[in-house]
C-alpha positions as CSV (number, residue, x, y, z in Angstrom):
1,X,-105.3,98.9,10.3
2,X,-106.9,98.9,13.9
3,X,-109.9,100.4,15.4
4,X,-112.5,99.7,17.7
5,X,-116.3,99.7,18.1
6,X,-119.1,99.3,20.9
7,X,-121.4,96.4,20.3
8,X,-124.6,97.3,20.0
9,X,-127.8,95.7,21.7
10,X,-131.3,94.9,19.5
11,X,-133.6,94.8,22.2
12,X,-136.5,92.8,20.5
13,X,-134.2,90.8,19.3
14,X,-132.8,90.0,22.9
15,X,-136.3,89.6,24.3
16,X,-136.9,86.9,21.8
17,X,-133.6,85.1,22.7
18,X,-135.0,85.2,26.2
19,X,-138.3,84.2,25.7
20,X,-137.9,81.5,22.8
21,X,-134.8,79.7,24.4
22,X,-133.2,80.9,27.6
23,X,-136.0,80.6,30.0
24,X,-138.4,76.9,29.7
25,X,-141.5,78.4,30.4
26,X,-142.9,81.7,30.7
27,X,-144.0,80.8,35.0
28,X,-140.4,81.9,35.3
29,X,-141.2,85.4,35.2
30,X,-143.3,85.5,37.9
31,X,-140.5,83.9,39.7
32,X,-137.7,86.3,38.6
33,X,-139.8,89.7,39.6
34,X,-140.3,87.5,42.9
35,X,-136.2,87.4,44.0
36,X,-136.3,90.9,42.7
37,X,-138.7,92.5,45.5
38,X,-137.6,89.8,47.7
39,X,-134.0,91.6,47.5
40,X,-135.6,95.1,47.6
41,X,-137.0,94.1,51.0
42,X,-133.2,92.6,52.2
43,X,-132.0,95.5,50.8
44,X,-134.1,97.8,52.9
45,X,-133.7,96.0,56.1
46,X,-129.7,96.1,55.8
47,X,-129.6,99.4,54.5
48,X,-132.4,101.7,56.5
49,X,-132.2,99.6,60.1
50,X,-136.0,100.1,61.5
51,X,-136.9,97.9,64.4
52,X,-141.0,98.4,62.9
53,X,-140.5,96.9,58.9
54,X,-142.1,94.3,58.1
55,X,-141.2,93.3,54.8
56,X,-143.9,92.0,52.0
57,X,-144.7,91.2,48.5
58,X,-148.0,91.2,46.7
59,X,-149.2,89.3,43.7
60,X,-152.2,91.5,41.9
61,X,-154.7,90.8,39.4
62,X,-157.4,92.4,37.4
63,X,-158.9,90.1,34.8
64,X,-160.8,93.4,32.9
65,X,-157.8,95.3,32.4
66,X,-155.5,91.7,31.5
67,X,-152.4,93.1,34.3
68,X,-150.8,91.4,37.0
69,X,-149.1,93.6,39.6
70,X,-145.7,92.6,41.8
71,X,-145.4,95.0,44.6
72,X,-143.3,95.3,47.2
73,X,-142.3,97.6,50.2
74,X,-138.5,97.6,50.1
75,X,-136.0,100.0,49.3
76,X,-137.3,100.9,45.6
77,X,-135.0,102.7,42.7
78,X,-134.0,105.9,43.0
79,X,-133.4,107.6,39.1
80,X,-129.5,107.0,39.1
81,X,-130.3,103.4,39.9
82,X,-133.3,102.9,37.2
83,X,-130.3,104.3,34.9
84,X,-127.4,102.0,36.4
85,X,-129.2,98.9,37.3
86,X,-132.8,98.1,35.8
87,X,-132.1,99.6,32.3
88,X,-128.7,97.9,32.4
89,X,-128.6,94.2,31.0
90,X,-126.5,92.0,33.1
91,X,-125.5,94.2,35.8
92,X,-127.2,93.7,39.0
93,X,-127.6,95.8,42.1
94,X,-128.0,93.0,44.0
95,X,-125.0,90.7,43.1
96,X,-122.9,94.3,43.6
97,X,-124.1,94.6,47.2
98,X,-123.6,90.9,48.3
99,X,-119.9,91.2,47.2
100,X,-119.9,93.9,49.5
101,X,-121.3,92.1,52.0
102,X,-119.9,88.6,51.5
103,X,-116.8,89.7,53.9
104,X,-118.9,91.3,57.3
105,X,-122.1,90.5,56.5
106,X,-122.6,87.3,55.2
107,X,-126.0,86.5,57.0
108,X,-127.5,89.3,55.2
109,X,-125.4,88.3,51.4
110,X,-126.6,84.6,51.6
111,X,-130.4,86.0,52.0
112,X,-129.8,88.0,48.5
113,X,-131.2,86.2,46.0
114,X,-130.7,87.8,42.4
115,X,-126.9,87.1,40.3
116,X,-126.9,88.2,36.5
117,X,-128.6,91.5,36.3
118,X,-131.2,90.1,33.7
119,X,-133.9,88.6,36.1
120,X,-135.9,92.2,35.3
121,X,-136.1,91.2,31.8
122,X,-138.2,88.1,32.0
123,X,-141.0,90.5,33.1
124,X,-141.0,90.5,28.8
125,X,-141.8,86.7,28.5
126,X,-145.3,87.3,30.2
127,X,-145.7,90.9,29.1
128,X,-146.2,93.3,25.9
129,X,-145.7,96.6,28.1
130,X,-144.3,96.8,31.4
131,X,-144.6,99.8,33.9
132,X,-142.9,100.2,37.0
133,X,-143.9,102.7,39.6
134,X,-141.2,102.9,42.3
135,X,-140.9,105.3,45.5
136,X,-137.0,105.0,47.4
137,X,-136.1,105.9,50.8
138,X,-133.8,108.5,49.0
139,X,-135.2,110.2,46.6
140,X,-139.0,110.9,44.7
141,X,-141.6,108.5,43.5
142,X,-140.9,107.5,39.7
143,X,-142.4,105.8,36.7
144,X,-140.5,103.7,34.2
145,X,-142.9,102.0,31.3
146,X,-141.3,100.2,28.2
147,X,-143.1,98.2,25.8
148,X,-140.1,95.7,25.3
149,X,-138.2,97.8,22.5
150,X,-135.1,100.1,22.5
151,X,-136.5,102.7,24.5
152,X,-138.5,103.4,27.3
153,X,-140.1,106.6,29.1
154,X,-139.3,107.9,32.9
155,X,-141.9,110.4,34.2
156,X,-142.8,111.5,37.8
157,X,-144.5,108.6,39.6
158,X,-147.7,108.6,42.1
159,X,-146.4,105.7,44.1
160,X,-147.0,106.8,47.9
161,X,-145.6,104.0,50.2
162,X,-141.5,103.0,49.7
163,X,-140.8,100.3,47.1
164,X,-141.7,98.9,44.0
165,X,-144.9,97.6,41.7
166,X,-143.9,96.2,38.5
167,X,-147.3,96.3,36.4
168,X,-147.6,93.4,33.7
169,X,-150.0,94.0,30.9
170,X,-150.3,90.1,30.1
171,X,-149.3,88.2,26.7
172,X,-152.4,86.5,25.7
173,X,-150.4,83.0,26.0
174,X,-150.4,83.8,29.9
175,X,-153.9,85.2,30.6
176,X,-154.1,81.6,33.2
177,X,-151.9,83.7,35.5
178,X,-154.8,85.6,36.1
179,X,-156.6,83.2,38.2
180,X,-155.9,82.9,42.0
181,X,-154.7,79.8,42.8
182,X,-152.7,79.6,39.5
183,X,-150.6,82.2,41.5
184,X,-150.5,80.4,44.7
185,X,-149.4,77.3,42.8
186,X,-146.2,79.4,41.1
187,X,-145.6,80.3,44.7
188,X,-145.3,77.5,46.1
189,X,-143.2,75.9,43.1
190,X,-140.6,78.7,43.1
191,X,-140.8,80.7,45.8
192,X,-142.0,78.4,49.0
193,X,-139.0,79.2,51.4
194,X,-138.7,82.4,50.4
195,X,-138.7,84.9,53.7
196,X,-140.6,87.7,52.5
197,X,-144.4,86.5,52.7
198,X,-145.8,86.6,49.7
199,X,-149.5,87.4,49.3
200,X,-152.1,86.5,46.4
201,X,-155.0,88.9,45.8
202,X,-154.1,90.7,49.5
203,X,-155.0,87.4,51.2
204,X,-154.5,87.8,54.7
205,X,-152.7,84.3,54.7
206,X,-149.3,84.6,53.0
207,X,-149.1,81.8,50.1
208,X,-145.4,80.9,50.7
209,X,-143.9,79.1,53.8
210,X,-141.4,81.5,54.6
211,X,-139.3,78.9,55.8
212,X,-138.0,75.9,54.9
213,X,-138.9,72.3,56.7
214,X,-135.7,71.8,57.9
215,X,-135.6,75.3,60.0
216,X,-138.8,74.2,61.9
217,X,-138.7,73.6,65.5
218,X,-140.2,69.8,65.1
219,X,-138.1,69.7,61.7
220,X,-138.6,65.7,61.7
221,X,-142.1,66.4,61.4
222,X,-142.5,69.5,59.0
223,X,-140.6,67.8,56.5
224,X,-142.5,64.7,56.5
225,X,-145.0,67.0,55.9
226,X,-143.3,68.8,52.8
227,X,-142.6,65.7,51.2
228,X,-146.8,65.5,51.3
229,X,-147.0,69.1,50.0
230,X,-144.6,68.8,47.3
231,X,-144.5,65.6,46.5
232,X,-147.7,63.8,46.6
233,X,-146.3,61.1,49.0
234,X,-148.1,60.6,52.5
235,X,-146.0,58.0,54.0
236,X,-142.2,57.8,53.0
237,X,-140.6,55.3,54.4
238,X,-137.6,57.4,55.5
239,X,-136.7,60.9,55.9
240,X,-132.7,62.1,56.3
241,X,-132.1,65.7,57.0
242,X,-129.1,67.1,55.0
243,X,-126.1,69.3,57.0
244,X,-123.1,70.7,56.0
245,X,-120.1,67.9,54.6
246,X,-116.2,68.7,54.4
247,X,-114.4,67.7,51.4
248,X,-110.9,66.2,50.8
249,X,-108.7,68.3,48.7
250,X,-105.4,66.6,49.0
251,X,-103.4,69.8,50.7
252,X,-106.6,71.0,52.6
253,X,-110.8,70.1,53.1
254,X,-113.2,72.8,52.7
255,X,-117.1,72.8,54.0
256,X,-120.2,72.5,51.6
257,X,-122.8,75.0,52.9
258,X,-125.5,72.0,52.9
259,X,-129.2,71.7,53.6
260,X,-132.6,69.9,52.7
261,X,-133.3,66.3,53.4
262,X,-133.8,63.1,51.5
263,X,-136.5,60.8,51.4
264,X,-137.4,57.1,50.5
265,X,-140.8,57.1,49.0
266,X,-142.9,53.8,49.7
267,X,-142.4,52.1,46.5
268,X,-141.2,52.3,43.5
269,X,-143.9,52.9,40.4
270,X,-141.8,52.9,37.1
271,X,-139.1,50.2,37.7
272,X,-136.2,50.6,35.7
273,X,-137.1,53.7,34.4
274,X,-136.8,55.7,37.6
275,X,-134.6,58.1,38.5
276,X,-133.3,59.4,41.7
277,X,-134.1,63.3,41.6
278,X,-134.0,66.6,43.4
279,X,-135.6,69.7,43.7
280,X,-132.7,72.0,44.2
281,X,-132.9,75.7,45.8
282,X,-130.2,78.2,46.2
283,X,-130.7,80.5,49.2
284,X,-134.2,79.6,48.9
285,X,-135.4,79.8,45.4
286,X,-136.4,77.1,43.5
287,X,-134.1,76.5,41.1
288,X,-135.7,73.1,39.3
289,X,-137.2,70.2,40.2
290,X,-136.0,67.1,38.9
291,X,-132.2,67.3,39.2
292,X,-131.0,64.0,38.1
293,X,-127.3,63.8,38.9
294,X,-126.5,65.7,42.2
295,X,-128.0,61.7,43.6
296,X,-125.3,58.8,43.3
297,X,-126.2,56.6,40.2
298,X,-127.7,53.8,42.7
299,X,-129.9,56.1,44.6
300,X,-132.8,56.0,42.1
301,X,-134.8,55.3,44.7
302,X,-134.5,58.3,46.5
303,X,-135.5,61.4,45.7
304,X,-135.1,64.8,48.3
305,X,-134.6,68.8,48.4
306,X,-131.5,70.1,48.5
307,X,-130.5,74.0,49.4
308,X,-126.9,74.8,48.6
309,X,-125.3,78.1,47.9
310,X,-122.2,76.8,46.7
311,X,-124.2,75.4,43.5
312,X,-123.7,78.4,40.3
313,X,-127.6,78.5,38.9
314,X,-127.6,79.0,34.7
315,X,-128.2,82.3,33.7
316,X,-132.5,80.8,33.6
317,X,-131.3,79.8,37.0
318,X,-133.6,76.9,35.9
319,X,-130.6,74.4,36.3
320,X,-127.3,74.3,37.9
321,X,-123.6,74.3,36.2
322,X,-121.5,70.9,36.4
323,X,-118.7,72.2,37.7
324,X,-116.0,71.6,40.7
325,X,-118.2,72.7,43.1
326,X,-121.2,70.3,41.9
327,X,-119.1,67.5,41.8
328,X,-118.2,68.5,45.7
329,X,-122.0,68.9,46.7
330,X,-122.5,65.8,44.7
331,X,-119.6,63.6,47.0
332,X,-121.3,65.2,50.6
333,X,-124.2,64.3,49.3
334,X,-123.3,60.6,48.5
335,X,-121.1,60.2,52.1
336,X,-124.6,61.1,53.7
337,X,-126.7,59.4,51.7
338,X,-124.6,55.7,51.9
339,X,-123.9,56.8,56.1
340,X,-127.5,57.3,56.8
341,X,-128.3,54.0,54.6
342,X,-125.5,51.8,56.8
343,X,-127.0,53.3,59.8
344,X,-130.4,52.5,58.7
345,X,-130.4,49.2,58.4
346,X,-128.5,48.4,61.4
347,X,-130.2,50.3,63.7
348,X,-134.3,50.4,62.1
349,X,-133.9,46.7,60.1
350,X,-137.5,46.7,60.2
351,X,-137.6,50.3,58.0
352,X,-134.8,49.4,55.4
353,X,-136.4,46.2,55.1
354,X,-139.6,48.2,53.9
355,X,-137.1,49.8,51.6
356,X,-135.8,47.0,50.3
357,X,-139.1,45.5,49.2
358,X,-141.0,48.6,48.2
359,X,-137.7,49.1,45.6
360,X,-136.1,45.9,45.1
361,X,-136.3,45.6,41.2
362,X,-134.3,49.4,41.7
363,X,-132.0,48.5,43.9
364,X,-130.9,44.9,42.7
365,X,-130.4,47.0,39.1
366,X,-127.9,49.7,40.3
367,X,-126.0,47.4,42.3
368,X,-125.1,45.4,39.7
369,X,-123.2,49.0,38.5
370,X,-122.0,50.3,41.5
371,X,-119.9,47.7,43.6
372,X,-119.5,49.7,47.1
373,X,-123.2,49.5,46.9
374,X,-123.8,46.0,46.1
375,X,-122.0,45.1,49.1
376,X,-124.2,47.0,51.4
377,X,-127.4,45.4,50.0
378,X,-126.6,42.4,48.9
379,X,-127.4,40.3,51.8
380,X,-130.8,42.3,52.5
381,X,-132.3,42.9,49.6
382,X,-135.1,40.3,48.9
383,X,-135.3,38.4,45.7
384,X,-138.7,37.0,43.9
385,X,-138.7,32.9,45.0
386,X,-141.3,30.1,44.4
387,X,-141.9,30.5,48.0
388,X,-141.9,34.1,48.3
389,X,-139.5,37.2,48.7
390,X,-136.1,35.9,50.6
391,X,-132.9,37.1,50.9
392,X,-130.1,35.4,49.9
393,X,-128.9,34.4,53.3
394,X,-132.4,33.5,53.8
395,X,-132.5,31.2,50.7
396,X,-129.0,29.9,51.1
397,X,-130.6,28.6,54.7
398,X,-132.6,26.5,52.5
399,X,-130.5,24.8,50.0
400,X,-126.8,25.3,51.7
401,X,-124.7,26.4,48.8
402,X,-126.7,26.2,45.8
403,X,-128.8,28.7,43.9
404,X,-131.8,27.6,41.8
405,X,-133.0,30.1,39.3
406,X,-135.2,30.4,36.6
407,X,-134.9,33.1,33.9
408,X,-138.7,32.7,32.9
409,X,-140.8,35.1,35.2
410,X,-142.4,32.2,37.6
411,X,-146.0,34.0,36.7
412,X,-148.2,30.6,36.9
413,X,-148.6,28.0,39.5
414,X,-147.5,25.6,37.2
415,X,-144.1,27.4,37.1
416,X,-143.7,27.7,40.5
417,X,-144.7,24.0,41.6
418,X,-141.9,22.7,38.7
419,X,-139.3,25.5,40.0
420,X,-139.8,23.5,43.3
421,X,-138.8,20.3,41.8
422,X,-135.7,19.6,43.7
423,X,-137.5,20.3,46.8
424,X,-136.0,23.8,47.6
425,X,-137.1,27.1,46.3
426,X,-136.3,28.7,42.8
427,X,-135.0,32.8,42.6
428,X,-137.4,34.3,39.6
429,X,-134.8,35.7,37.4
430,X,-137.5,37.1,35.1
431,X,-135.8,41.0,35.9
432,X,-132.7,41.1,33.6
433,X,-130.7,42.4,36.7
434,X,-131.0,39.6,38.8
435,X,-128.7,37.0,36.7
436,X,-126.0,39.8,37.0
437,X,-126.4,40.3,41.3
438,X,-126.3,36.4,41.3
439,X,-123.3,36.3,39.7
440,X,-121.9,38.7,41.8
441,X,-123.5,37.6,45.2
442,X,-121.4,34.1,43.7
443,X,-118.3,35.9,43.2
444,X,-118.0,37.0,46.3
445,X,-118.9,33.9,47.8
446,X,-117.1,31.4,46.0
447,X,-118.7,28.2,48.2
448,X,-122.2,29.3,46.6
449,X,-123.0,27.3,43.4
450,X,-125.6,28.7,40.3
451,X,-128.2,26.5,39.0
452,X,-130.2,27.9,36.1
453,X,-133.6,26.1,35.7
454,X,-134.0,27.4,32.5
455,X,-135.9,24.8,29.9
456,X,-133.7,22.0,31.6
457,X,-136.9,19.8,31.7
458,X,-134.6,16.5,32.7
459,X,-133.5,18.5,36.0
460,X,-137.1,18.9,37.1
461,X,-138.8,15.8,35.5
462,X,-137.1,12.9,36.2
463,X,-137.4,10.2,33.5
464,X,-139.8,6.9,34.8
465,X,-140.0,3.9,32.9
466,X,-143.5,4.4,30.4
467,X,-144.0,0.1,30.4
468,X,-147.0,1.0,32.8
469,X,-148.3,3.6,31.4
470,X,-148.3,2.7,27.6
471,X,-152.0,2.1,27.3
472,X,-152.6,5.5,29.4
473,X,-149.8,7.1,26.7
474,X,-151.9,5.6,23.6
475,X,-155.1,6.8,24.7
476,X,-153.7,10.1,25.3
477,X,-152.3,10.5,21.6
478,X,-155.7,10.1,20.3
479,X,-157.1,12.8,22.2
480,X,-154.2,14.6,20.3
481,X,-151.6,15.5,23.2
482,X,-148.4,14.4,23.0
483,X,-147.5,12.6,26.1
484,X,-144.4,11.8,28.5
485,X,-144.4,10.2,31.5
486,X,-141.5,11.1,34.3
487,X,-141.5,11.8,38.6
488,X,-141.4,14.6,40.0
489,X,-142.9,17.2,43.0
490,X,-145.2,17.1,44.5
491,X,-146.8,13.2,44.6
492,X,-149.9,15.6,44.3
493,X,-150.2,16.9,40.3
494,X,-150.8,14.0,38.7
495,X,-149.7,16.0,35.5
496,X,-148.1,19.6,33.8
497,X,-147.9,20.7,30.4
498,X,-144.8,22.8,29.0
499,X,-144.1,24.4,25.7
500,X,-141.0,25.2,23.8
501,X,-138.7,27.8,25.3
502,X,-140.1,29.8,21.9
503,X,-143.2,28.9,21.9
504,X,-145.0,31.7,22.9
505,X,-142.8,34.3,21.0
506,X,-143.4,32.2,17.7
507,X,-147.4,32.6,18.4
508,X,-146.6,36.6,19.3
509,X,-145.5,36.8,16.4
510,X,-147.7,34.8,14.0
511,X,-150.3,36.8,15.7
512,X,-148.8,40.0,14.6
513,X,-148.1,39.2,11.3
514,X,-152.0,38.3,10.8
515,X,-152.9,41.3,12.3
516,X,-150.1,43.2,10.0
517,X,-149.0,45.1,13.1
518,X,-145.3,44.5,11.8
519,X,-143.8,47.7,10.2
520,X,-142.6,46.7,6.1
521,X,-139.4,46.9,7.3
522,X,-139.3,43.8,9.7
523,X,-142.0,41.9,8.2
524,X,-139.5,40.3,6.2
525,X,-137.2,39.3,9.1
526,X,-140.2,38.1,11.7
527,X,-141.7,36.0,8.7
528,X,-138.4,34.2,8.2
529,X,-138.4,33.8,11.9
530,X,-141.6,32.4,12.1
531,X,-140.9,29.7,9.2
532,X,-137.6,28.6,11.1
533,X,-140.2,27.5,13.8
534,X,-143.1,26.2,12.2
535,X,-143.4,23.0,14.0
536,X,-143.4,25.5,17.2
537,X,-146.9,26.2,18.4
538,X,-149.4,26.4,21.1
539,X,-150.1,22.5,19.3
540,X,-146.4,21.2,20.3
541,X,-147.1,20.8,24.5
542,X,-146.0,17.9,26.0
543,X,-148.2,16.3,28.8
544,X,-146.1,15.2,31.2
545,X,-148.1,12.0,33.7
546,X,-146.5,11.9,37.4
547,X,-145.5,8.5,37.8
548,X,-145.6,9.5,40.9
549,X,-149.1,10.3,41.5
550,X,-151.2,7.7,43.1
551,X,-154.4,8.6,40.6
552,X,-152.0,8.5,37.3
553,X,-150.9,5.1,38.6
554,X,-154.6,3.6,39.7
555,X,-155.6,5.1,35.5
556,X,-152.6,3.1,34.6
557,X,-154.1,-0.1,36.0
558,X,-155.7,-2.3,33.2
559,X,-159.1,-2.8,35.5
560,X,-160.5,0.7,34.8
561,X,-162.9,0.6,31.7
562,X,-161.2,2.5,28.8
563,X,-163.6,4.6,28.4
564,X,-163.4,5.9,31.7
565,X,-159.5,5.7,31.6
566,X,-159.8,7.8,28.7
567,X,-162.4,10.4,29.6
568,X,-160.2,11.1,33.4
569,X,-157.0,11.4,31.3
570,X,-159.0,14.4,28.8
571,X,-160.0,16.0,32.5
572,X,-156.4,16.0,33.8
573,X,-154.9,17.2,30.5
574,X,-157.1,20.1,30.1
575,X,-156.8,21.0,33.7
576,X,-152.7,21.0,33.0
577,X,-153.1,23.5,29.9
578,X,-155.3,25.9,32.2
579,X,-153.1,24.9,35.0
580,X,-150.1,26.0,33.0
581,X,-151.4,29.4,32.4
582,X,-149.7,29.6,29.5
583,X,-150.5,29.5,25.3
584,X,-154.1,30.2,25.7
585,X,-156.0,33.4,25.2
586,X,-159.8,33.7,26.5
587,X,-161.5,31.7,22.9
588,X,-158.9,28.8,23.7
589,X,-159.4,28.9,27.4
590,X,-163.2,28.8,26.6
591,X,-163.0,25.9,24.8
592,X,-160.6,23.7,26.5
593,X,-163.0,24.4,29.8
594,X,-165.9,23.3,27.8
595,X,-163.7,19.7,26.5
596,X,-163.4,19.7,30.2
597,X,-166.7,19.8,30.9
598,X,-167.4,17.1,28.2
599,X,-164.9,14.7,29.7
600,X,-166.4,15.0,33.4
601,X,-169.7,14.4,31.9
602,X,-168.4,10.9,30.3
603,X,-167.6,9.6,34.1
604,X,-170.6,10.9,35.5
């Protein structure tokens, strides 16, 4: 048995489906009737020549009455075209007319915005009845009104001047759209380089741009100046304008249609979690604004607008397909992106070197994924050191072929001064990408040596015989510190304390057991952690004397009183714990500075 059928459309149904899940917030709408007068006012222009138009769109409000007007002076509907197009889901007028075009008019194609012949329908996410009132160049004023079901009412309009007001009797959820600069705001988010101007409330200053940055005169300049508009940033640290790329396809190349720029803000804020992004636009609608993967991986740093009409827009044209010709748009835009980065720091060192700075921790990161890029930063990106940032031809000037690092973020002075033990500067390795570009930067350098610092006390403090120093060592046990006595740099400290390599996560810990800040399910687990390292505590330092110190070695003479040799050893230990900067909070702190005090007042 055969037979066919029609499908059959529930239009509430549908409207839900749009509102509910096609289309991420309901601003869209005022974006989609937007493109739609926009490409009544192409449409004119192409289709009645007249030396005089001057094409426009208005955005209306009247807070009593809860509507918001579109209007436009373009070409408008005729009745056959309210009947083919506007009452018709998913065929377009406007899609229809640039494949007419595409072939001898493709100026005029490219500036037609609208695709799937549903745009008209979002008017339902912000509205419970819609009315249009519509006047074409061929044919009698009309009115259309639907309240979002399966049928709707034509009558005989009133609408005097050609083209189109689409009246919006407002949702409750979207009463903010009455307010003035709410409007301006959706404007500028969607509809920016959009040619038509675009007036809010019949301002006599359109709301839009009517042209992108990059189509400026001084385009350097005016895009500098977008990034501040859009973007919030005053000063990026470089700006790269976007052109058309070619493409490799084995048996032939083909040109990507390519505009926008890129831009380097001055720092980065969010480390790791960063990502490079995009605002994308195709033929100058905003499509969204935080496109994540048209960037290489590496360039999370760098963020831009791009406007390319070989990218396919969803059906929300809130986000752009994956698809062969992304992937080709994606490859221009990383051939720029790496050119423009090669150039950069040949020709402005002083500018990437910003770059490098402001976005090391980035950088250093996505290097260690992306190989072609490591190899173009990784002799000019600087690296955390005991003696500041340095490269690591700039460090390797230091120490000739070895590296000194420390996985342990150098935070305190204490850290720093025993990084510098050997006399040369130590990388801070704290940033869990750094250990992997070493190894790398290594790798390709095979006559460069590692040397991890890490907890290897006996590297930094070099053993000294304690015969001299056994009265100072007694007198320090019964102040309760347990002491050590070795040589190291500088002469200067006559003493440091370190912990444990655990020490501080075992107090973390113990901390947040008290505090029962540990979820039931890895109580269990932390406690048996913690009772592993019971003798681990902020009580377990060890104060290390500098045998090397000329005032450790005048206490260590038998001449000074004991009492006095006693009450300067308490001074210099409690100066080492605070020195250290680690294992105290603000009560310890408090009270080792007052043990302090104590002990200077026993030599005064």
């Amino acid at each position: 048995m055969k037979s066919q059928g029609r499908f059959q459309l529930h239009m509430p149904g549908l409207l839900k489906v749009l509102a509910e899940h096609l289309y991420s917030t309901q601003r869209v709408g005022v974006r989609e009737l937007i493109q739609n007068a926009h490409d009544s006012c192409v449409r004119r222009g192409f289709e009645h020549q007249d030396a005089d138009y001057q094409p426009r769109i208005d955005l209306t409000f009247d807070k009593a009455s809860q509507t918001l007007c579109v209007s436009d002076n373009g070409s408008g509907l005729t009745e056959s075209e309210i009947h083919s197009y506007l009452t018709v889901i998913g065929r377009g007028y406007t899609r229809e007319l640039r494949e007419r075009l595409a072939a001898d008019e493709l100026q005029t194609s490219q500036a037609l915005i609208g695709q799937f012949g549903i745009g008209f329908l979002s008017a339902f996410l912000l509205a419970s009845s819609v009315t249009v009132q519509t006047r074409s160049l061929n044919g009698p004023s009309l009115c259309w009104q639907s309240h979002g079901d399966e049928t709707f009412e034509m009558t005989a309009g009133d609408q005097d001047e050609f083209g189109t007001t689409v009246e919006l009797r407002l949702k409750p959820s979207v009463l903010f759209l009455l307010n003035e600069q709410n409007l301006i705001d959706v404007v500028h988010q969607y509809a920016d380089f959009v040619p038509t101007p675009i007036h809010v409330q019949k301002a006599v200053v359109q709301a839009n741009l009517g042209r992108p940055p990059w189509d400026e005169a001084d385009a350097a300049t005016a895009c500098r100046d977008y990034v501040k508009r859009r973007f919030g940033e005053a000063n990026p640290l470089w700006v790269m304008p976007l052109v058309n790329g070619t493409v490799n396809l084995g048996h032939d190349t083909m040109t990507i249609p390519l505009r926008g720029f890129l831009f380097i803000p001055a720092e980065s804020t969010v480390s790791i979690k960063e990502y490079g992004k995009t605002a994308v636009y195709i033929r100058g609608m905003a499509i969204c604004d935080g496109d994540k993967d048209l960037l290489p991986s590496w360039a999370r740093f760098v963020q831009g607008v791009i406007d390319c009409p070989a990218l396919q827009p969803t059906a929300s044209r809130e986000a752009v397909h994956q698809d062969d010709s992304f992937d080709s748009v994606r490859e221009v835009i990383a051939d720029q992106l790496e050119r423009g980065l090669r150039a950069l720091s040949a020709h402005q060192p002083e500018t990437w070197r910003k770059i490098a700075y402001g976005h090391s921790d980035v950088i250093v990161g996505w290097a260690c994924k992306d190989r072609g890029f490591f190899r173009m930063v990784a002799d000019s990106v600087p690296l955390k050191t005991s003696r500041g940032r340095l490269t690591l031809p700039q460090y390797l000037k230091l120490t000739g072929h070895a590296v000194y690092f420390t996985t342990r973020e150098l935070g305190s002075l204490q850290d720093k001064i025993l990084a510098e033990g050997r006399d040369v500067p130590a990388i801070d390795a704290s940033w869990f990408a750094v250990p992997a570009f070493l190894n790398r930067y290594a790798e390709l350098h095979p006559e460069t040596t590692l040397v991890r610092l890490d907890d290897e006390v006996d590297l930094l403090l070099r053993p000294a015989p304690s015969g001299p120093f056994e009265e100072l060592m007694a007198l320090g046990e019964e102040l309760g510190f347990c002491i050590r006595v070795a040589s190291f740099h500088p002469s200067d400290v006559p003493a440091v304390m370190t912990y444990p390599a655990e020490a501080e996560t075992v107090r973390d810990a113990m901390s947040a057991l008290d505090e029962n800040l540990i979820p039931d399910g890895f109580s269990g687990l932390v406690q048996g952690y913690v009772d592993q390292r019971r003798t681990i505590s902020a009580d377990t330092g060890t104060l290390h004397l500098n045998a090397a110190n000329p005032l450790i070695r005048r206490l260590a003479d038998s001449t000074v009183p004991t009492g006095r040799k006693q009450a300067a050893l308490a001074v210099i230990a409690y100066f080492a714990k605070l020195f250290c900067g680690r294992m105290l909070d603000a009560s310890q702190a408090t009270s080792d500075i007052g043990s302090w005090q104590r002990s200077l007042d026993r030599l005064i």
